[in-house]
Every structure is written in C-alpha cells, then in structure tokens.
ROLUM-226573 format. One line per field, with one value per residue: residue number from 1; x negated, y negated, z negated of N, C-alpha, C in turn; residue in three letters. Coordinates in steps of 0.1 Angstrom, whole numbers, plus 2048, in hexadecimal, padded with zeros to 3 digits. Each point is the difference from the previous one (the first is absolute). Layout:
REM ROLUM-226573
resi <- NUM|...
n.east <- X|...
n.north <- Y|...
n.up <- Z|...
ca.east <- X|...
ca.north <- Y|...
ca.up <- Z|...
c.east <- X|...
c.north <- Y|...
c.up <- Z|...
resn <- ALA|...
This chain:
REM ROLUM-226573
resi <- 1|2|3|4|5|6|7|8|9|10|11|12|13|14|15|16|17|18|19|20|21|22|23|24|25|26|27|28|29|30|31|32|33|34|35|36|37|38|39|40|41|42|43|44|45|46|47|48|49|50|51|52|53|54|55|56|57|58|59|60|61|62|63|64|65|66|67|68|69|70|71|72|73|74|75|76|77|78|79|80|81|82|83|84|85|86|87|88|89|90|91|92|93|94|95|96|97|98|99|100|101
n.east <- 52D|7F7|7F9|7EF|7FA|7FC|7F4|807|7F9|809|7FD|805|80A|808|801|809|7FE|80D|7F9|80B|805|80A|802|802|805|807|7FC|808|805|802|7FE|80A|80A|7F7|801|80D|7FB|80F|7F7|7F9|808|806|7F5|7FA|80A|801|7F0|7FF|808|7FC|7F8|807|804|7F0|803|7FC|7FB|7F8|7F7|800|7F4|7F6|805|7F9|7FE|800|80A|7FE|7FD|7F5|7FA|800|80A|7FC|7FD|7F4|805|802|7EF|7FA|7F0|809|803|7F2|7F8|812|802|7F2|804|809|7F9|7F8|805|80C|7FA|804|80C|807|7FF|804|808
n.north <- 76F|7FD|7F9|80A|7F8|809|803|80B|806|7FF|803|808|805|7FB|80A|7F9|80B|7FA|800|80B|7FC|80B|7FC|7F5|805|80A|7F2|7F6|80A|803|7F1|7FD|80A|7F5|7F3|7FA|7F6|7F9|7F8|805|802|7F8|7FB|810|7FD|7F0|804|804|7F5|7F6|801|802|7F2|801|7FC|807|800|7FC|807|7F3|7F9|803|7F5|7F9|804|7FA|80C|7FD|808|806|7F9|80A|806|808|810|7FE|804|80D|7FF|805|7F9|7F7|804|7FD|7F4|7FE|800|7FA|7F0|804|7FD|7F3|7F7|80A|7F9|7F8|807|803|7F8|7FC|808
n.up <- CFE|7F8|805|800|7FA|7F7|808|802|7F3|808|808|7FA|808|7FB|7F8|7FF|7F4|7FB|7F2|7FC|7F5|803|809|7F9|7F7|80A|80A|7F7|801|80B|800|7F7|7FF|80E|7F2|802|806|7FF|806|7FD|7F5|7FD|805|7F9|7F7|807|7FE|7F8|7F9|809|7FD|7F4|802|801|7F4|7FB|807|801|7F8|7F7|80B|7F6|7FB|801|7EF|7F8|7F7|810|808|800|809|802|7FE|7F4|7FF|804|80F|804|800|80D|7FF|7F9|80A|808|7FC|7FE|80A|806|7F9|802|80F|7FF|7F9|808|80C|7FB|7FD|80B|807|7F7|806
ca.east <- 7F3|7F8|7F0|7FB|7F6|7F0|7FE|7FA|7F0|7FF|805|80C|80C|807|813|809|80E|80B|803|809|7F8|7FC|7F7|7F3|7FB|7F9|7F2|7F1|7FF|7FA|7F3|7F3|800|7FB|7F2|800|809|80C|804|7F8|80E|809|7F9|7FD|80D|805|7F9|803|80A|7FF|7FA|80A|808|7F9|7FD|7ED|7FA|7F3|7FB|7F7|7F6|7FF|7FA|7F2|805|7F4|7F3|7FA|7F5|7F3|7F3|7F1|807|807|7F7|7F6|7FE|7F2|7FC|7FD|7F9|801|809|7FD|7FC|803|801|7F5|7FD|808|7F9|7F4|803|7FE|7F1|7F2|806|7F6|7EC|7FD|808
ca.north <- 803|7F5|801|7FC|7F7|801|80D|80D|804|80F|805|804|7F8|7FC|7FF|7FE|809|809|811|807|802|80D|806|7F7|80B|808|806|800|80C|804|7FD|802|80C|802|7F7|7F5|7F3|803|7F5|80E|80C|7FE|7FF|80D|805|7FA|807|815|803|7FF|80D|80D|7FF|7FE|7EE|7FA|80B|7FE|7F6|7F5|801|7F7|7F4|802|7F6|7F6|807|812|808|7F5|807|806|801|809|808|802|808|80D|801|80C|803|804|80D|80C|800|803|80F|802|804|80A|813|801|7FF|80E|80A|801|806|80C|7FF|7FE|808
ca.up <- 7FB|7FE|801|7F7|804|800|80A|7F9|804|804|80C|801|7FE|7F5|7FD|7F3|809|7F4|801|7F6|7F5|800|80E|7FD|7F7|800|808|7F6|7FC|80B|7FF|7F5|804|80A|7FD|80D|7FC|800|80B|808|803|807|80E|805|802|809|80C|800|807|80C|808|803|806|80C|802|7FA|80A|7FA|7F7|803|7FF|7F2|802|7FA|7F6|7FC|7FA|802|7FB|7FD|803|7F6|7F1|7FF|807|805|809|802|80C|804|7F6|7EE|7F9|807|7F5|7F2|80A|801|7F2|7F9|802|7FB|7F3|7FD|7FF|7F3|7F5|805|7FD|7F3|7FA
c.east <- 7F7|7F5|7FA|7FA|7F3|801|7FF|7F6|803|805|811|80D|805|817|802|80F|805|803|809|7F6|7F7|7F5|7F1|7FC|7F8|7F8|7F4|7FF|7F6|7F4|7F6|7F9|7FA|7F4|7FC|807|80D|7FF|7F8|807|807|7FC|800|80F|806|7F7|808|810|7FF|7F7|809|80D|800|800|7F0|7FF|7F0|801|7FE|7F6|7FB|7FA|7F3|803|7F4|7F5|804|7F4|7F2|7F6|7F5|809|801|7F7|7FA|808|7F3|7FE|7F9|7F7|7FF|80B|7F3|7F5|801|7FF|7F5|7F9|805|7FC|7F4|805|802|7F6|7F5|805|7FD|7EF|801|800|7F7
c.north <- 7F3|801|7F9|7F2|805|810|80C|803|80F|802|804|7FB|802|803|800|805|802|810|7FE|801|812|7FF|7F9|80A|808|7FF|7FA|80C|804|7FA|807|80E|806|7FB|7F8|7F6|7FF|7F9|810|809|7FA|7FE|80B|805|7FD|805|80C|800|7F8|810|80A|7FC|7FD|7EE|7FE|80E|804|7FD|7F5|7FE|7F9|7F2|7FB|7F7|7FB|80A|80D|804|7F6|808|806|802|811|809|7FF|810|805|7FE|80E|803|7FE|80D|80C|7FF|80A|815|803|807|80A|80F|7FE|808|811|805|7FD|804|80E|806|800|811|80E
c.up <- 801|807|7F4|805|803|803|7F2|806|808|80E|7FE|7FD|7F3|7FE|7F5|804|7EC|802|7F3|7F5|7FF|80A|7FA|7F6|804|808|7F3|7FA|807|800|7F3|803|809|800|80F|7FC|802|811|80A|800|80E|80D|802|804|80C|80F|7FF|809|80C|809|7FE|807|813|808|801|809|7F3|7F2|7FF|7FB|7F5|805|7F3|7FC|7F6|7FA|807|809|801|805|7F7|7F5|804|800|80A|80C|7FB|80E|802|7FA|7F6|7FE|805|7F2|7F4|802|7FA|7F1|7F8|804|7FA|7F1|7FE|803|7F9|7F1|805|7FD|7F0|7F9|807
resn <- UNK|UNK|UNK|UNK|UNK|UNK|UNK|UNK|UNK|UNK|UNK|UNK|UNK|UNK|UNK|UNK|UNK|UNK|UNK|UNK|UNK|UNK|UNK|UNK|UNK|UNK|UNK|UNK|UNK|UNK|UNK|UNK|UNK|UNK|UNK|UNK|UNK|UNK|UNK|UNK|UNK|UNK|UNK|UNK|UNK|UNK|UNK|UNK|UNK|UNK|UNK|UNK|UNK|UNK|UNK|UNK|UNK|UNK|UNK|UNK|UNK|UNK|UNK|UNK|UNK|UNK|UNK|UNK|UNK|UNK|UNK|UNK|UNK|UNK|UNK|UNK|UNK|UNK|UNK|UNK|UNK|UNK|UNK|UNK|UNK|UNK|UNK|UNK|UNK|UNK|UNK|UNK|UNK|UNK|UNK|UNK|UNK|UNK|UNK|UNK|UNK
C-alpha cells in the first residue's frame, strides 16, 4: 500500500479492498437505493458487522467533519415563558369570543 504525500482532509482511516464484479453491483444498488454514497455503504456494512460479530463492542463515536453542526443553526428551543405566553394568549383569545357571544 502507498502513502499519500499530502494529508486527507479528514480524520479517518482509509482501505482499498477488490471486490467481484457482482458484489460491486449490488452494493451500488444498495447505495442508490439507500441514497448514500457507495464509500458510506460500505463503512455502515463493515460497523454492523463488527458489532454483530462483537469486535466493535460500541458504536463509533462520529468524528466532526468540516460541514457539521453550527452554532445558532436550526430552530430556535422553547423556553418556559414563550410557551406560558402562547397558553396565556390563547385563553385570553377564548374569552373574549366568549364575551362577544
């Protein structure tokens, strides 16, 4: 096996393993079919079977890759008083359909 010269941008290790023309088939099957990349099949396949074979005791832990998560991205958490607010306003709101009636 060769080394590269220049670093991958990525934490993780790296295999170059020959597969049988069929076997290469069907996991692009699999991929497309799963809407995962063909290199992400094969890493999910190779964990599933070490934990079922009780080599990988654990999951592995995700390693933090260039685009994941971001501070301040996403929904906004409910806090106690914007949900007692929305409470509030909503009995007002019947009792003044009430009153109208």
């Amino acid at each position: 096996m060769y080394a590269l010269e220049t670093p991958l941008p990525t934490k993780l290790k790296r295999v170059a393993c020959p597969l049988e023309p069929a076997v290469y088939d069907a996991l692009v099957r699999y991929a497309a079919r799963s809407k995962r990349s063909l290199s992400n099949s094969v890493a999910l396949f190779v964990e599933q079977m070490l934990i079922t074979t009780g080599d990988l005791v654990t999951p592995i832990p995700k390693i933090e890759t260039r685009g994941g998560f971001r501070e301040g991205s996403g929904r906004k958490p409910r806090t106690e008083s914007s949900e007692s607010d929305q409470t509030d306003d909503s009995a007002e709101s019947s009792s003044d359909e009430n009153e109208d009636n």
